[in-house]
N, C-alpha and C positions, 0 to 999 in steps of 0.2 A: 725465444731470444737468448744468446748465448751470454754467461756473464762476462765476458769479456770481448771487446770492439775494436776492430784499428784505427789508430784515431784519422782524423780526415779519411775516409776510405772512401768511395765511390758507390756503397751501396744506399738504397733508399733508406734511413730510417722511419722506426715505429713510429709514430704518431701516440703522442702520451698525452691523454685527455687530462689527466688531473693536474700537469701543467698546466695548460689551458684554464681551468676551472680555476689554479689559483691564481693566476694572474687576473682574471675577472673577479673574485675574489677581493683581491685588493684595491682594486679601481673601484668598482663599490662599493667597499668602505672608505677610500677617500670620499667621499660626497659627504657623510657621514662626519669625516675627519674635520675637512675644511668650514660644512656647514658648522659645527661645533665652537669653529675659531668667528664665530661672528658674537656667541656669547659668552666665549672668553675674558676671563680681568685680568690675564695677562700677556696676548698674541696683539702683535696691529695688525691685525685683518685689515683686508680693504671696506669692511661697509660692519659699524660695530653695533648692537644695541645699548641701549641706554643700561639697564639691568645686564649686568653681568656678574658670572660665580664661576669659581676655581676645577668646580667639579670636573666639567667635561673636560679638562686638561688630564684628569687624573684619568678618565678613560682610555682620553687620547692617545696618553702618554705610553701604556702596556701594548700602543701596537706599534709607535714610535720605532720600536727596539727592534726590529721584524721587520714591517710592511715594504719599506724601497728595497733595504737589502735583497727579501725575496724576489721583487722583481726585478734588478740587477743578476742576479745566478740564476734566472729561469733565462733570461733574456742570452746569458753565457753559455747556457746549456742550447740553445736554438740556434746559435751563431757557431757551435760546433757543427752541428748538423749542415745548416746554411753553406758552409765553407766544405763541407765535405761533395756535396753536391754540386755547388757553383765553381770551387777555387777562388782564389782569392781576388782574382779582377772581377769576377761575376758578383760577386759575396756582396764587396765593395759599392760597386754600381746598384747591386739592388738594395742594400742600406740606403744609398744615396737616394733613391726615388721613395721607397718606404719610410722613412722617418726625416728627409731632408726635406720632400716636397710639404709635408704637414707643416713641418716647422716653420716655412718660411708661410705657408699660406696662413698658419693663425695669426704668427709674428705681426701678418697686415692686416687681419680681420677680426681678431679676438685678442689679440693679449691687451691690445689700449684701452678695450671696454671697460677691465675692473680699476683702474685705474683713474680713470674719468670719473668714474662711481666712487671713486675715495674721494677726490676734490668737491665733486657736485654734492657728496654726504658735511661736507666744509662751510659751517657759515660764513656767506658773503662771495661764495664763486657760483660765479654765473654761465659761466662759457659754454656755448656747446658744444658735441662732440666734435663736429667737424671742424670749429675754431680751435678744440684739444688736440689735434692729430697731429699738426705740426709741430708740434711742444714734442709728443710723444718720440717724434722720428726726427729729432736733434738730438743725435751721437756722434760720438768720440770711437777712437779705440785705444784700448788698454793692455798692450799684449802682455801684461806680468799677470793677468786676470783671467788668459788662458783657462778654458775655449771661452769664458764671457768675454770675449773681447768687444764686445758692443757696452756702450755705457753712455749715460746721458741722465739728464736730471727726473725725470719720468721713466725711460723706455727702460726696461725688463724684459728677462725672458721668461719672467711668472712661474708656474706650472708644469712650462715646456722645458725647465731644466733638464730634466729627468729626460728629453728625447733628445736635445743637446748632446748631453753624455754619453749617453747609451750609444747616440750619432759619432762621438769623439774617440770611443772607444772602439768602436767596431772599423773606424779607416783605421787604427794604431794597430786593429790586430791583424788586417791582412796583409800587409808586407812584412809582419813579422812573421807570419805563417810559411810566406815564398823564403825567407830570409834564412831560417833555421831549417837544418836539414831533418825530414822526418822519421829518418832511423833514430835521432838523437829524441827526437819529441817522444816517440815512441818508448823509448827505452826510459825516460824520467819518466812516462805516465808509470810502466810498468811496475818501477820503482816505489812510487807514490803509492800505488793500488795494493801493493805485496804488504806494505804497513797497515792497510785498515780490516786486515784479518783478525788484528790485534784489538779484544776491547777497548770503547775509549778513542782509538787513534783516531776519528774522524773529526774530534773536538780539535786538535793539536791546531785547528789554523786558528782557532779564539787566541791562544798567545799571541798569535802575529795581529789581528784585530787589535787586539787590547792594547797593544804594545805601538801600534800607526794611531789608534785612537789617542792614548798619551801626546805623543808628540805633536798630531797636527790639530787636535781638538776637536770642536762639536761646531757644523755653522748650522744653526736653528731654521735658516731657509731653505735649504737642500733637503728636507726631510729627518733634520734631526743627527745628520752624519756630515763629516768631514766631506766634500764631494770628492776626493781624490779615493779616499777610502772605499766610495763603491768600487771602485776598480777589481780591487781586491775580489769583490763578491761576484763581480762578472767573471776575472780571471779563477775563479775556486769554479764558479758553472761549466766553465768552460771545459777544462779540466774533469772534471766530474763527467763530463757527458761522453769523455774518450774512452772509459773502460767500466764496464756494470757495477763492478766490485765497489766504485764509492758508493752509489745508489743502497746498493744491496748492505755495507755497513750503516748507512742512514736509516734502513727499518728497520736493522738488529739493534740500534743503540737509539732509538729513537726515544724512549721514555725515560734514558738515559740523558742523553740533550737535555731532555722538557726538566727532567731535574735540576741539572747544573744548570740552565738557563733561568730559572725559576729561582735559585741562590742566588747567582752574579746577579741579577735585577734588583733581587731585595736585599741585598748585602750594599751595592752603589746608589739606588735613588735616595736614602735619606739624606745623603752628602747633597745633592743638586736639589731635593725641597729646601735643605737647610740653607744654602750657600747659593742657591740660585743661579744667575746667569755667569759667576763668575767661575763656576764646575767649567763650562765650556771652553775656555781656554786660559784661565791661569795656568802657568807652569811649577806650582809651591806641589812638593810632593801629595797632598792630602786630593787637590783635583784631580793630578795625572794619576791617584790609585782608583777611585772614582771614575775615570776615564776608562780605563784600564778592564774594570768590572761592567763596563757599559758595553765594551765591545765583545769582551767575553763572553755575554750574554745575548747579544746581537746573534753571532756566530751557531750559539749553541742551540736559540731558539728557531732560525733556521732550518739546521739540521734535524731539528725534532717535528718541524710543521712537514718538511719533504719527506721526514721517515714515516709518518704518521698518517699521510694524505696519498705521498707517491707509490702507490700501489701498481706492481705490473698489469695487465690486465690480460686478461687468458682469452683465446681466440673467440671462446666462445662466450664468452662475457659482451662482446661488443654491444652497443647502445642501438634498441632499434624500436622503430614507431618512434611517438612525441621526443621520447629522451634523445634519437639521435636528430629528428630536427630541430632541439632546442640548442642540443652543440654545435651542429652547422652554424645556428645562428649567434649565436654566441661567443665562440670564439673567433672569429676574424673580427668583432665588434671591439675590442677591447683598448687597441689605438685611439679612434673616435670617441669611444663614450672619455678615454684620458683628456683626447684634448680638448674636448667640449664642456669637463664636468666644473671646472673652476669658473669659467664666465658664469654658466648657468647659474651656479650657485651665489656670486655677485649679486648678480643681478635679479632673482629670486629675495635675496635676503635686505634688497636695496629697499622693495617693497613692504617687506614685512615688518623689520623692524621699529616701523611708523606705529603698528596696530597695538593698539589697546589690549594686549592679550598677554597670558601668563609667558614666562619667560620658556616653560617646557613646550605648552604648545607652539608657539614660536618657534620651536627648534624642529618637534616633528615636521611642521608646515614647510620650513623651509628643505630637509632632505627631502618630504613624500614628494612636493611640487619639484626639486630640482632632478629626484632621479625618473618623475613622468615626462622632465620636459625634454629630458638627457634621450631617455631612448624613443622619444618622439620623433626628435628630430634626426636623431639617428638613422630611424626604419622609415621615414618620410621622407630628408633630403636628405642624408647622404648614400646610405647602400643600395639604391636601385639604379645610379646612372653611373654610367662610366664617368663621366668630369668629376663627380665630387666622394667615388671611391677613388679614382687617383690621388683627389686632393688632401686626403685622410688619410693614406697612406694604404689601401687596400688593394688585393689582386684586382684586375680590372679582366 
C-alpha cells in the first residue's frame, strides 16, 4: 500500500482489521463503562444501588478522554472509504439504511425500556410498561437542539446518541463532498500531509480541540464531550484516511501522543475533581484552561492508541483458521452489541441491585451477565435472518 491515496478515488480500499478491533474494543468497554455508573455516588444512572463509591468513576474517567472520540475518527476514516466507493448519493443512502433503520427500530423497542426501569426503581410507581409507552412517545420538537430535535418529558435518544450523530454527520458530508470541487480537496489534504513529516505536527489539531473544548464546554451525557466537538474527530478521520502520510506520523509520534496525553490529563483533572460539575461549562478563565487541557489530551491520546494499535498489515500476515473466523464474526457485530448493550445492562443491574451481595460483586455480576446476554442475543436473534440484520443495521 502506497503511502499516499487520492482522496475519494474509485479504487477498492484495504480492509484494516485493527480498526475493526478497536471499535469493538470500545463497545466493550462500554458495558464495563455504563455497568459502573449504576454504582456510582455521582452519575444518575437509570437503576442505582443502594452502596455507592467514587472509585469506578476514577476508572471511568481515564477512558472518558478517548473512547467516543476514537469512534467518531474511526467512523470518519470508513465514511472516507464509504464515499470513495459509493459517491455521495450512494454513501448517503447507505448511511441512511445502516444507522437510520437501527435508530429508529430501538427508538420503538429499546430505548423506553431503561427508562420505565428508572421510574419502576421509584417508590410508589406502579405503571406498567405498556401504560409507560405513551408517556415515553409524547414529544415536542426543538429545532435550537439540533439534530435532538425530539424532546419530551421521558423520551431520549439514550445511548443512541452516538448513531444520531454519526447519522447527522455523515448526510452533512455528502453534499459537501459533491459541493467542493476535488482538485481543491486534493490539494489541502496534500497540504496538510507535507506538515506531518515534521515531528510533533500530528498533535497541532489538540489546539483546535482544546481551544472548541473552551468555548462550548463538556455535556456529561454525550460521552463526556461537547456533541458538536465530535465533529471535529470524524472530520480529522476523515481526513486522515485521504493520504497514509497521517497514519504513518501517528506510529512515528505515537509514544509521543501517549506522553503529551498522559500531561494534559494529569495537568487538567485536579481542577474538575476540585471544582466539579462546574469545569464543564463555567466561562471564569481557571475552567476554560482546564477545558482546554481536556481536549488537548482527548486529541493526543487518540493519536497515540491509533499509532500504537494501527499497524499496517503485510499480505502475508493475514488472519487465518479461528483468528479469521473470529474477525468475520466480530466485526460486522459491533452496531448491534452498541445498540443492545445499554438496555441490557438496565435491565441486568434492575435485578441485581436488590441482592444482598458486596458491592464488587455486584459490579462483576452485572457486566459477566450483561456482556453473556449481549452477544446471546446477538448470535441468536439478530445475525442469522435477513429481518433483524437489517433492523441493526447489518449487510443483509
Amino acid at each position: 500500500m502506497t503511502a499516499r491515496s487520492e482522496p475519494l478515488s474509485t479504487s477498492r480500499p484495504e480492509r484494516r482489521t485493527a480498526l475493526d478491533a478497536l471499535r469493538a474494543m470500545v463497545v466493550v468497554g462500554l458495558v464495563f463503562f455504563h455497568s459502573s455508573l449504576v454504582f456510582d455516588e455521582g452519575s444518575d444512572f437509570y437503576v442505582k444501588n443502594a452502596d455507592t463509591t467514587g472509585v469506578t468513576m476514577i476508572f471511568a474517567g481515564l477512558a472518558v478522554v478517548w473512547a467516543m472520540p476514537l469512534l467518531f475518527l474511526i467512523a470518519g476514516v470508513g465514511s472516507w472509504h464509504s464515499l470513495a466507493k459509493r459517491g455521495p448519493g450512494g454513501f448517503a443512502l447507505e448511511r441512511l439504511q445502516r444507522l437510520g433503520v437501527p435508530l429508529v427500530f430501538a427508538m420503538l423497542t429499546l430505548l423506553p425500556i431503561p427508562q420505565w426501569l428508572r421510574l419502576r426503581s421509584q417508590p410508589g410507581y406502579h405503571e406498567s410498561y405498556w401504560q409507560f409507552l405513551p408517556d415515553f412517545f409524547t414529544v415536542h420538537l426543538e429545532w435550537g437542539r439540533f439534530p435532538f430535535v425530539l424532546q419530551g418529558r421521558y423520551f431520549e435518544t439514550g445511548h443512541l446518541w452516538f448513531v444520531l450523530l454519526l447519522l447527522t454527520f455523515a448526510l452533512l458530508l455528502a453534499p459537501l463532498v459533491r459541493w467542493v470541487p476535488a482538485a481543491r480537496a486534493r490539494a489541502a489534504c496534500e497540504r496538510m500531509a507535507a506538515l506531518t513529516g515534521r515531528r510533533g505536527a500530528i498533535l497541532l489539531p489538540a489546539l483546535l480541540l482544546g481551544a472548541v473544548c473552551a468555548l462550548l464546554g463538556i455535556e456529561q451525557e454525550y460521552g463526556g464531550w461537547h456533541h458538536w466537538t465530535y465533529l471535529l474527530f470524524f472530520a480529522c478521520g476523515f481526513v486522515i484516511a485521504a493520504d497514509g502520510r497521517f497514519r504513518e506520523a501517528m506510529r512515528r509520534d505515537a509514544k509521543l501522543a501517549l506522553t503529551a496525553g498522559i500531561a494534559f490529563f494529569a495537568a487538567g483533572s485536579p481542577a474538575f475533581i476540585i471544582a466539579g460539575d462546574e469545569m464543564f461549562s463555567a466561562m471564569t478563565p481557571f475552567a476554560m484552561g482546564a477545558r482546554v487541557l481536556y481536549g488537548a489530551a482527548g486529541w493526543s491520546c487518540v493519536v497515540a492508541i491509533m499509532g500504537l494499535l494501527d499497524r499496517p498489515r503485510a499480505p502475508s500476515s493475514a488472519p487465518a483458521g479461528g483468528g479469521s473466523r473470529f474477525y468475520a464474526y466480530l466485526a460486522p457485530a459491533v452496531l448491534p452489541l452498541y445498540v443492545l448493550h445499554q438496555p441490557v445492562v438496565v435491565v441486568v443491574a434492575f435485578f441485581v441491585v436488590s441482592w444482598h451481595l458486596p458491592l464488587a460483586v455486584k459490579l462483576a455480576v452485572v457486566v459477566l451477565a450483561s456482556l453473556a446476554i449481549i452477544f446471546t442475543v446477538y448470535d441468536v436473534a439478530v445475525r442469522r435472518t435477513r429481518p433483524t440484520r437489517f433492523l441493526f443495521g447489518m449487510r443483509v
